[in-house]
C-alpha positions as CSV (number, residue, x, y, z in Angstrom):
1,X,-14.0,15.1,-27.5
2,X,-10.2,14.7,-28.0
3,X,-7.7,12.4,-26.0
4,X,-5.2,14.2,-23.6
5,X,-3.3,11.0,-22.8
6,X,-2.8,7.5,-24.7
7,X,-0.8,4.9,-23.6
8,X,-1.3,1.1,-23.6
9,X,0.8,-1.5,-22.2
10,X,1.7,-3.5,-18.4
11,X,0.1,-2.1,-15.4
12,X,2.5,-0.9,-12.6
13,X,1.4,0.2,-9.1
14,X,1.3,3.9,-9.3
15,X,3.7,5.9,-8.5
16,X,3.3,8.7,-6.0
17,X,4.9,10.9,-3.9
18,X,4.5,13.6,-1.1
19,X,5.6,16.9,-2.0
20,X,6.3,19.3,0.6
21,X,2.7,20.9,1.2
22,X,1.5,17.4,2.1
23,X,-0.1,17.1,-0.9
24,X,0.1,13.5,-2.7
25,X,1.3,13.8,-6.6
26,X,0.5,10.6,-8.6
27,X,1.2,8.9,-11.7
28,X,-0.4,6.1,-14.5
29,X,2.5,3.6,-15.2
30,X,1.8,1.3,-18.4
31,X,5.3,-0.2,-19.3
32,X,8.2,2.8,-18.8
33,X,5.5,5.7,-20.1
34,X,3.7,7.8,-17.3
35,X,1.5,10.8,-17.3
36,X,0.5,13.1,-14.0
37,X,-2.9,11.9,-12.8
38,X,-3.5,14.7,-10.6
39,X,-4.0,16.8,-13.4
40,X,-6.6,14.6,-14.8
41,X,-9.3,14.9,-11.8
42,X,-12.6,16.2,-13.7
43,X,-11.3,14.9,-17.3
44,X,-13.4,11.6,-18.2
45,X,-10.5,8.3,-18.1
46,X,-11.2,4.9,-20.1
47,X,-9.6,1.9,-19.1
48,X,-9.8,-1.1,-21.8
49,X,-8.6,-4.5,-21.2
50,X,-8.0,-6.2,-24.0
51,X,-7.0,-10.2,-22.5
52,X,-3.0,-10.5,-21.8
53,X,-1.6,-10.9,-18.8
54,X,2.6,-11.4,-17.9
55,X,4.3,-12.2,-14.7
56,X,6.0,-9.0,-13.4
57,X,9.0,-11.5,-12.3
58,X,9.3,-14.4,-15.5
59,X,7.2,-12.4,-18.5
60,X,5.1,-15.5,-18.9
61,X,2.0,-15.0,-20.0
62,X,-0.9,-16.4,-17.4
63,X,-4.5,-16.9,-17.3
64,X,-4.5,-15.3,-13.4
65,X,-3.0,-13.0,-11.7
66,X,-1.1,-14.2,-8.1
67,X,0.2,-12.0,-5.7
68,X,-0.2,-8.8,-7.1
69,X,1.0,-9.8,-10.7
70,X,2.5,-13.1,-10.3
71,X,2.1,-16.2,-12.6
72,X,1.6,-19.0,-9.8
73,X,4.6,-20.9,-10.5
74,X,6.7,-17.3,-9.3
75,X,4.2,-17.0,-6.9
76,X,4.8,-20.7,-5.5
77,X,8.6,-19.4,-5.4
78,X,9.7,-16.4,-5.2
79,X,10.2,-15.0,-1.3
80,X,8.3,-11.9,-2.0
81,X,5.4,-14.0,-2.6
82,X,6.1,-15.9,0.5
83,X,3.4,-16.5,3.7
84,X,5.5,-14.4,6.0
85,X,5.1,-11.1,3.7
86,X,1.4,-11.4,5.1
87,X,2.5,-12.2,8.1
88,X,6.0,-11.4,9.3
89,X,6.0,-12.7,12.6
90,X,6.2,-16.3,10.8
91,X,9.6,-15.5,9.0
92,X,11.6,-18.3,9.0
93,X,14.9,-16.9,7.2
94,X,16.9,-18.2,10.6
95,X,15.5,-21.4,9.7
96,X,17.6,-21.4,6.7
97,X,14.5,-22.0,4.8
98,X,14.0,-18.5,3.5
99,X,13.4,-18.9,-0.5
100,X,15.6,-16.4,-1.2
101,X,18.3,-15.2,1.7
102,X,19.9,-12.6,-0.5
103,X,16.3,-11.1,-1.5
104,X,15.8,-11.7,2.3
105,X,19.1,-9.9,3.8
106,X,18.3,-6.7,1.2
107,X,14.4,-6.7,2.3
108,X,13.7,-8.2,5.4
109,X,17.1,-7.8,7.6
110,X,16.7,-4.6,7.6
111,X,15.4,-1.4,9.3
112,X,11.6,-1.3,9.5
113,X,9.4,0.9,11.3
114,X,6.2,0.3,13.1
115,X,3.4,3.2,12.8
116,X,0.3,4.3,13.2
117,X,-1.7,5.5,10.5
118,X,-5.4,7.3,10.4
119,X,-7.6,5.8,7.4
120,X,-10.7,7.1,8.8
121,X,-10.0,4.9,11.8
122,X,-6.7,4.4,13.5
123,X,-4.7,1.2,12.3
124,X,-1.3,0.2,13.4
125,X,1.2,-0.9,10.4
126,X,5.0,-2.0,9.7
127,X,6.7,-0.9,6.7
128,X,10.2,-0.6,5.6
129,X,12.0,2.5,6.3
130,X,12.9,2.9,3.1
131,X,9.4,2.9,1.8
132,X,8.2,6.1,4.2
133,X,6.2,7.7,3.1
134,X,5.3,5.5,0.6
135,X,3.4,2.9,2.3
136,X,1.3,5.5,3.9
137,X,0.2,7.0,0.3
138,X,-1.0,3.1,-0.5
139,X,-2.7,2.5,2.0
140,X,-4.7,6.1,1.9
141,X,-3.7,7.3,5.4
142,X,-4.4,11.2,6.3
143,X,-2.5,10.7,9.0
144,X,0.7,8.9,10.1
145,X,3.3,8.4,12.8
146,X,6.7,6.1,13.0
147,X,6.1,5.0,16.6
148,X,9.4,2.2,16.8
149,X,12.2,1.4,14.3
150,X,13.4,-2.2,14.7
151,X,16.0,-4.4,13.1
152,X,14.0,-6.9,10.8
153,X,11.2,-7.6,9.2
154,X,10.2,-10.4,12.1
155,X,10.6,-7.7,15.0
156,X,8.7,-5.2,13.2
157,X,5.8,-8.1,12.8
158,X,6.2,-9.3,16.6
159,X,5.3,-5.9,17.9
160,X,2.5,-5.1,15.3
161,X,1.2,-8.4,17.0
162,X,1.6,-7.2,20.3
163,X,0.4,-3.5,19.3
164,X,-3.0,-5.5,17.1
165,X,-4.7,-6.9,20.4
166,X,-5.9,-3.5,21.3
167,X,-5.4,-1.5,17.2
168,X,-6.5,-3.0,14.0
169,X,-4.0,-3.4,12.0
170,X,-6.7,-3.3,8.6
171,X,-7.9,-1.1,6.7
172,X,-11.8,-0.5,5.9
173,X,-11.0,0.5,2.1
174,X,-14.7,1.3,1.6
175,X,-15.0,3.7,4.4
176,X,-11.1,5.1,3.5
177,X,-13.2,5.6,-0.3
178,X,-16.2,7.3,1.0
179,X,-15.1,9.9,3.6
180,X,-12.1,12.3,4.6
181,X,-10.5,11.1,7.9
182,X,-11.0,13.2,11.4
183,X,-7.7,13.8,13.0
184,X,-7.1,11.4,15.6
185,X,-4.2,12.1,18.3
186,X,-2.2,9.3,17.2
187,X,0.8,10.6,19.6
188,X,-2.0,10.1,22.7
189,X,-2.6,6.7,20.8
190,X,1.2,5.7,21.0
191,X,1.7,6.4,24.3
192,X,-1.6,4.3,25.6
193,X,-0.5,1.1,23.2
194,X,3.2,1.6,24.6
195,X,1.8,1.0,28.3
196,X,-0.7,-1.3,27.6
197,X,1.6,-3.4,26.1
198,X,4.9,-2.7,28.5
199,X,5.0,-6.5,29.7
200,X,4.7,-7.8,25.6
201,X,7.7,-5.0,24.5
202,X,9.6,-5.9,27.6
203,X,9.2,-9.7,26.4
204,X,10.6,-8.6,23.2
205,X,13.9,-6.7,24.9
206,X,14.9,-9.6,27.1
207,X,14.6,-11.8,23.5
208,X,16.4,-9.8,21.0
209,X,18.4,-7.6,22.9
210,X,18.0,-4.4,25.1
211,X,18.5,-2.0,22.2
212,X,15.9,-4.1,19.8
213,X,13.1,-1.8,20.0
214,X,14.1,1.9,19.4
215,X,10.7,4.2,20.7
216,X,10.6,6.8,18.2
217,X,9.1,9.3,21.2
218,X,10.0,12.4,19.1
219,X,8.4,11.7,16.0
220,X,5.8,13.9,14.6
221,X,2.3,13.2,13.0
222,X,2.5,13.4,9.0
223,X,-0.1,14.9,7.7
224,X,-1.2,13.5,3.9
225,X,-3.5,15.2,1.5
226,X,-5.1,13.2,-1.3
227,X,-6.2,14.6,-4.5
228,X,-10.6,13.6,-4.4
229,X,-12.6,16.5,-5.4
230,X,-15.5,14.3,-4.3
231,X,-15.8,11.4,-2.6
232,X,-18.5,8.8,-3.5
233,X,-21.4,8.0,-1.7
234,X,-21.5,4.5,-2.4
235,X,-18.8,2.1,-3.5
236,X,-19.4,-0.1,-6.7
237,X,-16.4,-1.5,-7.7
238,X,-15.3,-2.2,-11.2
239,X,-13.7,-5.6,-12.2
240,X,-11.5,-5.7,-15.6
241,X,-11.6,-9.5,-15.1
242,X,-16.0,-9.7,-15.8
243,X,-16.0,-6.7,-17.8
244,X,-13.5,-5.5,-19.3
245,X,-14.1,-1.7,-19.7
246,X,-13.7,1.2,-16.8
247,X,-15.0,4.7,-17.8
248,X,-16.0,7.9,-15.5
249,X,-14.9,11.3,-14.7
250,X,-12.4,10.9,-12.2
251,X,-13.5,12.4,-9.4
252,X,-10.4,11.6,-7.0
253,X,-7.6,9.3,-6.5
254,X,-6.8,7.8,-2.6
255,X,-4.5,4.7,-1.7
256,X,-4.2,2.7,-5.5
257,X,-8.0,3.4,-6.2
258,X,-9.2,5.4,-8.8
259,X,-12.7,7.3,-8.2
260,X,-14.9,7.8,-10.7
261,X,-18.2,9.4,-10.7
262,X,-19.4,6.5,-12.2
263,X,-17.7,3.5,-9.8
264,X,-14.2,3.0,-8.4
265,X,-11.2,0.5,-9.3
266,X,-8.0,-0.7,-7.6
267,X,-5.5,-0.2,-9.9
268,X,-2.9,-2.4,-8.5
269,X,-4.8,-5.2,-8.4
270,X,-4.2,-4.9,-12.0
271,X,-0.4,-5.3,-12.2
272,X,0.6,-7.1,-15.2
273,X,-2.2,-6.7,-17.3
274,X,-2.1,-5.3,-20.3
275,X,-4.0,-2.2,-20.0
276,X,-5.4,0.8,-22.4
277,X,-5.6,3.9,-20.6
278,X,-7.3,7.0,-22.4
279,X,-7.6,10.4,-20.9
280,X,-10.3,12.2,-22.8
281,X,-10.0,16.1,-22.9
């Protein structure tokens, strides 16, 4: 059997995109080299993890991972590692106690957008606007629609908690791993959460200003389709950290997971480690 791809070096989240046919088009990012993973779906991937692992922001080496690649001390200080990332409604950059306010002002004072999503159940979400569509690829939605576009980061969180007393606003990874979503009506959806919770959005108006919450009434649904020739009846994950060794056919690739005939793995849980990847032809 010979070896289509090679590489070896720091795990990134993978790269993706939505070309125009709604199709999703992924990479494997070790260091600056890529390949195409779509390509790969039936070839049998190896993923070997020989010990090291670097902070993505310092380099240092570390025992753990924080934070999706973080040594702790970065992890203890940088704002992207910061409690109200998890939870936005809790930002406290007007406090003037934000970790960062420049990182803050680029990231968080800025336009987001509040959606729903379909991940075999409906979820509600808030993302950057700048990150459409790719926080809908992460998070392995078939479906998705921008439902308000707010000012900051904070807003954005105040109406997902608003929107999340009658939406989750999680996603059942093993259920998003072991079927393909139903269409929902997500534009029915919006316009039941917008009246159920009239009197919460109206609270946020007379707060931050009549023009705070922009409905986005004349979106449309996006419609996302994932490259899984098969989806896996039952979910085994593997875990680099116990043993340090991944091998299947790939059967699919959804959100950051990799499926495998053989288990699946959540490759961005593996950012910063040092990582060799072997596509075997």
């Amino acid at each position: 059997m010979g070896v289509f791809h090679d590489l070896s070096g720091s795990c990134k989240k993978m790269p993706a995109k939505l070309a125009s046919d709604g199709k999703v088009e992924y990479q494997i990012a070790l260091d600056e080299h890529s390949f195409a993973l779509n390509d790969c779906i039936g070839k049998t991937l190896k993923i070997t993890f020989p010990g090291a692992i670097h902070c993505i922001a310092c380099g240092k080496k570390t025992k753990k991972s924080f934070s999706q690649g973080h040594c702790f001390r970065c992890m203890k200080v940088l704002p992207q590692c910061d409690q109200c990332i998890m939870s936005p409604e809790r930002c406290h950059y007007f406090a003037g106690t934000c970790r960062d306010a420049e990182w803050g002002e680029r990231n968080c004072m800025t336009d987001h957008i509040v959606y729903l999503a379909n991940t075999t159940a409906a979820k509600v979400g808030i993302t950057r606007a700048s990150q459409i569509p790719t926080r809908w690829i992460d998070q392995g939605a078939e479906q998705a629609l921008p439902i308000m576009r707010v000012a900051t980061r904070q807003q954005a969180g105040f109406v997902e908690d608003a929107l999340r007393e009658h939406i989750a606003d999680k996603t059942n990874w093993r259920n998003m791993l072991k079927n393909k979503a139903e269409p929902l009506d997500l534009e029915s959806l919006r316009d039941q959460l917008f009246e159920k919770c009239a009197h919460e959005l109206a609270e946020l108006e007379d707060r931050f200003g009549a023009d705070c919450l922009e409905r986005l009434s004349n979106s449309t649904v996006v419609t996302l389709d994932f490259p899984v020739a098969e989806y896996p009846k039952k979910i085994t994950s593997f875990n680099l950290d116990k043993i340090p060794e991944a091998e299947g056919v790939l059967k699919g690739v959804k959100g950051q997971y990799l499926i495998f005939d053989t288990g699946v793995i959540n490759l961005r849980k593996y950012t910063g480690y040092n990582l060799n990847i072997q596509v075997l032809a």
